[in-house]
C-alpha positions in Angstrom: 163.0 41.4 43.0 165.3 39.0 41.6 164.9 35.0 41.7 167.8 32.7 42.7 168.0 31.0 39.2 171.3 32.5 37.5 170.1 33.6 33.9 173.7 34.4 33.2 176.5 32.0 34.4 180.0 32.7 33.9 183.0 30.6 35.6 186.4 30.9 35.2 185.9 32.9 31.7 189.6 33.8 30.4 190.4 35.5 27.1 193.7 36.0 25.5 194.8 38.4 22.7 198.4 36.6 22.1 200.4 37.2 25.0 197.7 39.8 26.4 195.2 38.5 29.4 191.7 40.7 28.3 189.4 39.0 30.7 191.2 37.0 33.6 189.4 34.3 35.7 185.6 36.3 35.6 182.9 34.5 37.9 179.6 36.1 37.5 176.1 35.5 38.0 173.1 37.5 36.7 170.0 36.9 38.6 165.8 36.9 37.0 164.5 40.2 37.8 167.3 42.1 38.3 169.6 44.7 36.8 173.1 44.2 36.6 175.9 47.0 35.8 179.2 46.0 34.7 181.5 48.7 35.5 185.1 49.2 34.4 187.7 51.8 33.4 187.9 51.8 29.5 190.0 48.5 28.3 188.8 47.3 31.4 187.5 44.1 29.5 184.0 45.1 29.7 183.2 44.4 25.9 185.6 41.3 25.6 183.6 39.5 28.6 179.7 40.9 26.9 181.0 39.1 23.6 181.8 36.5 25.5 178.5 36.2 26.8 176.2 36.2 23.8 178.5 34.1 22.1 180.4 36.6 20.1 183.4 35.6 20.9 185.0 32.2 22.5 186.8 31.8 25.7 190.5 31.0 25.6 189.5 28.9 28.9 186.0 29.2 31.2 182.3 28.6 30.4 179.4 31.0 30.0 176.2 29.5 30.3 172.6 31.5 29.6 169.2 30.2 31.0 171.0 27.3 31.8 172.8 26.7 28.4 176.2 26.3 27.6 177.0 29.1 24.8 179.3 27.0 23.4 177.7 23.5 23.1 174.0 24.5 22.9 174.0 27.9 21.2 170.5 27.7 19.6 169.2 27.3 22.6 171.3 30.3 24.5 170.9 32.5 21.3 166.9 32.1 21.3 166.2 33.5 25.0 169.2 36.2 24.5 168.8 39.9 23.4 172.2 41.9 22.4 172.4 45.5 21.6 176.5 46.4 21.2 177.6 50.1 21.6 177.4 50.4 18.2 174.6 48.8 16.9 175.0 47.6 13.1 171.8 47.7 11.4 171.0 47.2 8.1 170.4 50.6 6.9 168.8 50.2 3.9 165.2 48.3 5.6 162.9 50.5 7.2 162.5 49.8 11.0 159.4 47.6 10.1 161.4 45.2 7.6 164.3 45.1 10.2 162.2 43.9 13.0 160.0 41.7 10.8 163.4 40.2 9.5 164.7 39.7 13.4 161.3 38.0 13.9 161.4 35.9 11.2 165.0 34.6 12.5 163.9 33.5 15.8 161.4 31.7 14.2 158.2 33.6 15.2 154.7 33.1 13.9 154.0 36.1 11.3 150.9 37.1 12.8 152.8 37.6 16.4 156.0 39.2 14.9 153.5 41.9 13.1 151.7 42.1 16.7 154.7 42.7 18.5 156.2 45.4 15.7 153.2 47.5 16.2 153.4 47.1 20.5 157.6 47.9 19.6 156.7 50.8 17.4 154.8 52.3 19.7 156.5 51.9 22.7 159.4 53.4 21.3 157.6 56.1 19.2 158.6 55.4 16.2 155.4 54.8 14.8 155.5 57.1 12.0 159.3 56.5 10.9 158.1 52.8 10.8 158.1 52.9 7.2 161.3 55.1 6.9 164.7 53.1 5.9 167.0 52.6 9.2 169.9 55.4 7.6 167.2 58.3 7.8 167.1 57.9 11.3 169.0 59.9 13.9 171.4 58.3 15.9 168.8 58.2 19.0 166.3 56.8 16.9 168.6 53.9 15.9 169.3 53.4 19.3 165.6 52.6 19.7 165.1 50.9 16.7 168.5 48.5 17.7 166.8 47.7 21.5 163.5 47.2 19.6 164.6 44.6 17.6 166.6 42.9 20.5 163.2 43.1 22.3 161.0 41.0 19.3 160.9 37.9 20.6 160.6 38.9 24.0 164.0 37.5 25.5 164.7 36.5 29.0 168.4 37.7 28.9 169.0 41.3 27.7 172.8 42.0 27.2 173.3 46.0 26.8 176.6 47.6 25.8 176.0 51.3 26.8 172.5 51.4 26.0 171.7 55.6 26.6 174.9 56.4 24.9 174.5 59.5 22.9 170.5 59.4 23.6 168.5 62.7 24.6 167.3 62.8 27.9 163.8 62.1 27.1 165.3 58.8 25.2 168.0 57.6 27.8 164.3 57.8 30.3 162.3 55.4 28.4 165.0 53.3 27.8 165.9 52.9 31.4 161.9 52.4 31.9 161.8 49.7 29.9 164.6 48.2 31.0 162.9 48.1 34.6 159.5 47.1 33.1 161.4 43.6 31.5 163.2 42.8 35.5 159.9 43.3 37.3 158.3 40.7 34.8 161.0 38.2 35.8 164.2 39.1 32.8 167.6 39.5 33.7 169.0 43.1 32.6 173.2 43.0 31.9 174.6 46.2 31.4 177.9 47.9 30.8 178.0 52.0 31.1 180.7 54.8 31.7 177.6 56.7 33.4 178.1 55.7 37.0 174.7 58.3 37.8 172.6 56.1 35.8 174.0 52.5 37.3 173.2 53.7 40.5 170.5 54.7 40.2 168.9 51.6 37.8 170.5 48.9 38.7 169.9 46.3 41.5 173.5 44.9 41.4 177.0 46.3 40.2 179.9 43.9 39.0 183.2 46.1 38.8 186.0 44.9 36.6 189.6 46.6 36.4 192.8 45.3 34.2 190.2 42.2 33.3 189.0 41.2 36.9 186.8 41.5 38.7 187.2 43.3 41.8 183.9 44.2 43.6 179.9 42.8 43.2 177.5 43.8 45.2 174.5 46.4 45.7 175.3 49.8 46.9 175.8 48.9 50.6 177.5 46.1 50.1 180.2 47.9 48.1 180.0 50.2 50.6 180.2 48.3 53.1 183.3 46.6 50.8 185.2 49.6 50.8 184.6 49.6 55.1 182.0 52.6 54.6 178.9 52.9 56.1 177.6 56.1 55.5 175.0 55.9 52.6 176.4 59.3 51.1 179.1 58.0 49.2 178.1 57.5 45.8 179.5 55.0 43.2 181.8 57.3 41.6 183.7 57.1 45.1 183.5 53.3 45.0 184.5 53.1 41.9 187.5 55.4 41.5 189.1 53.8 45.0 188.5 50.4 43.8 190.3 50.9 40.2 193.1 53.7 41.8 191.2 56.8 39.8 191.2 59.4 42.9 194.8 60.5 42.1 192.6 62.1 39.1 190.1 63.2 40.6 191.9 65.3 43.1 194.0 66.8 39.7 190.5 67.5 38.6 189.9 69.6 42.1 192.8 71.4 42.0 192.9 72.4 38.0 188.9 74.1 39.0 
């Protein structure tokens, strides 16, 4: 159940390329104890307004603020309660997962003898105990998956920005991951997530934010989209939504007829 303090704060956030408008005039806010999906065709804007949001990148005009700090002007203090894992996570392949999240630790500015604690909690709750000691390129690509969320997880953050999380991940994986990710908004975090997998955000998440040619279009739950789009019937799923709000349906009735 989500609280009515916005974790993530976004207003007016615009970001140019040159002459090219990525993210246009994006108002969002991302509630405690809730998931969030952030939806879009692909060059949507999804990534450009994430980078946005952890500080990656800088708005061309707009403000992003994160548990109440402006990324721009107070970035410590945004960074420190933010976790980020991108699409493709960039780890340093050469530490074993216990030096990588020892050395994540050690950058937020943890005690020693909780960062070991909470390596050992990680470890296990990702089973990964006994690759622990492996180096990060021995892995397989689900594995640094887990590894990349553990280590976004160390210091126990109250933001967690996700850039398709079960991406490539076995079933089994893509499960615990979406467990967890519920476990952190019932204990009061705010969950951010962008995926293609329109099955998985609605089912997980609480909220869905929709952008299309780098605005946003449509936030709500599932009955409020629904009842958006002038739907009541709770049969419609989101891939309907979605595909009618961003004009996809001429290709999904090609789809139908080339069966």
């Amino acid at each position: 159940m989500s609280t009515h303090i916005p974790f993530i704060k976004t207003q007016h956030l615009v970001k140019k390329f040159g002459d090219k408008i990525a993210v246009n005039d994006v108002n969002l806010e991302v509630f405690g104890g809730e998931i969030f999906g952030f939806l879009g065709p692909n060059g949507a804007g999804k990534t450009t307004t994430i980078k946005m949001i952890v500080g990656l990148l800088q708005p061309t005009s707009g403000r992003v603020k994160v548990g109440g700090y402006d990324v721009l002007t107070h970035a410590g203090q945004a960074k420190s309660i933010c976790g980020y894992v991108p699409d493709t996570p960039n780890l340093y392949a050469k530490l074993t997962g216990r030096e990588l999240l020892r050395f994540v630790g050690d950058l937020y500015g943890m005690p020693r003898q909780q960062i070991e604690r909470r390596i050992e909690e990680l470890l296990r709750l990702f089973d990964l105990v006994q690759a622990g000691d492996d180096t990060i390129d021995s892995y397989s690509h689900g594995m640094q998956q887990k590894i990349a969320l553990a280590a976004a997880l160390v210091h126990d953050p109250k933001v967690l920005v996700l850039d398709e999380p079960t991406i490539g991940l076995d079933p089994k994986s893509a499960r615990l991951i979406k467990d967890i990710l519920r476990q952190m908004a019932e204990r009061g975090a705010a969950v951010f997530l962008s995926t293609h997998i329109l099955e998985i955000a609605e089912r997980m998440c609480d909220r869905i934010g929709i952008i299309h040619q780098g605005q946003v279009i449509a936030v709500g739950t599932m009955e409020e989209l629904r009842k958006l789009r002038g739907i009541g019937s709770g049969s419609i799923s989101l891939e309907d939504i979605f595909l009618s709000l961003t004009g996809g349906t001429e290709y999904a009735e090609i789809a139908e007829v080339l069966k």
